[in-house]
PLY file of the C-alpha trace (Angstrom):
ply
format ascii 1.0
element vertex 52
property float x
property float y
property float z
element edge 51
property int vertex1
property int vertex2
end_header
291.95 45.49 38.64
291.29 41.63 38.97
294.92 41.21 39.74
295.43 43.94 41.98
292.44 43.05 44.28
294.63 39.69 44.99
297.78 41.33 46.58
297.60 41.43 50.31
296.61 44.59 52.18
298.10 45.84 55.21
295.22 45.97 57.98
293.10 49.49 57.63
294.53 50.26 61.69
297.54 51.67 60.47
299.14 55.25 61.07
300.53 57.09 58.23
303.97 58.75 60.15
302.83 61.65 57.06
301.90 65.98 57.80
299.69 66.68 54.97
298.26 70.00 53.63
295.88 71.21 51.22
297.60 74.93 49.90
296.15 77.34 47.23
299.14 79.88 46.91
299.78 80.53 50.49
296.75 79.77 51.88
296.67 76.57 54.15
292.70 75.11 53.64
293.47 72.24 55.58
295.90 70.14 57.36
295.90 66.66 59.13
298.10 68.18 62.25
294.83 67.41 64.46
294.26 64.36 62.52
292.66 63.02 59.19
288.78 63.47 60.14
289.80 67.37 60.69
291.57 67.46 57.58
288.65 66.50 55.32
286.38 68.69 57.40
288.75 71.82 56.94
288.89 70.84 52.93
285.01 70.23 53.17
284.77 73.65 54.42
287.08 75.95 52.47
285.47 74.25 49.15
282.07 75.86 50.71
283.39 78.74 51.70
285.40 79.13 47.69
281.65 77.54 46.04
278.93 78.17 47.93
0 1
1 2
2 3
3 4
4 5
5 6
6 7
7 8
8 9
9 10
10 11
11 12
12 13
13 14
14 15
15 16
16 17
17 18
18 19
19 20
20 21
21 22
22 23
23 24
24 25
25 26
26 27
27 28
28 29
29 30
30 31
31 32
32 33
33 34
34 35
35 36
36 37
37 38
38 39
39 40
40 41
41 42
42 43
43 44
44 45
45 46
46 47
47 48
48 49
49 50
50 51
């Protein structure tokens, strides 16, 4: 972990050029096509929705 921490990191400001989604089966619970905060939201939401 030591040694990793030392390796340069590319600045936090950065755009992932990535579509990402969150499936169960053929259910879509969340995807960042409106962006990453919506994404985690959408997740956020369909884990309350499954759990309570």
């Amino acid at each position: 972990m030591a040694q990793a921490q030392t390796r340069p990191q590319p600045p936090a400001d950065f755009a992932w050029q990535a579509e990402i989604q969150v499936v169960d089966g053929d259910e879509v619970l969340a995807s960042n096509a409106e962006g990453d905060d919506t994404m985690c939201r959408q997740f956020a939401q369909a884990i309350r929705r499954r759990y309570g």
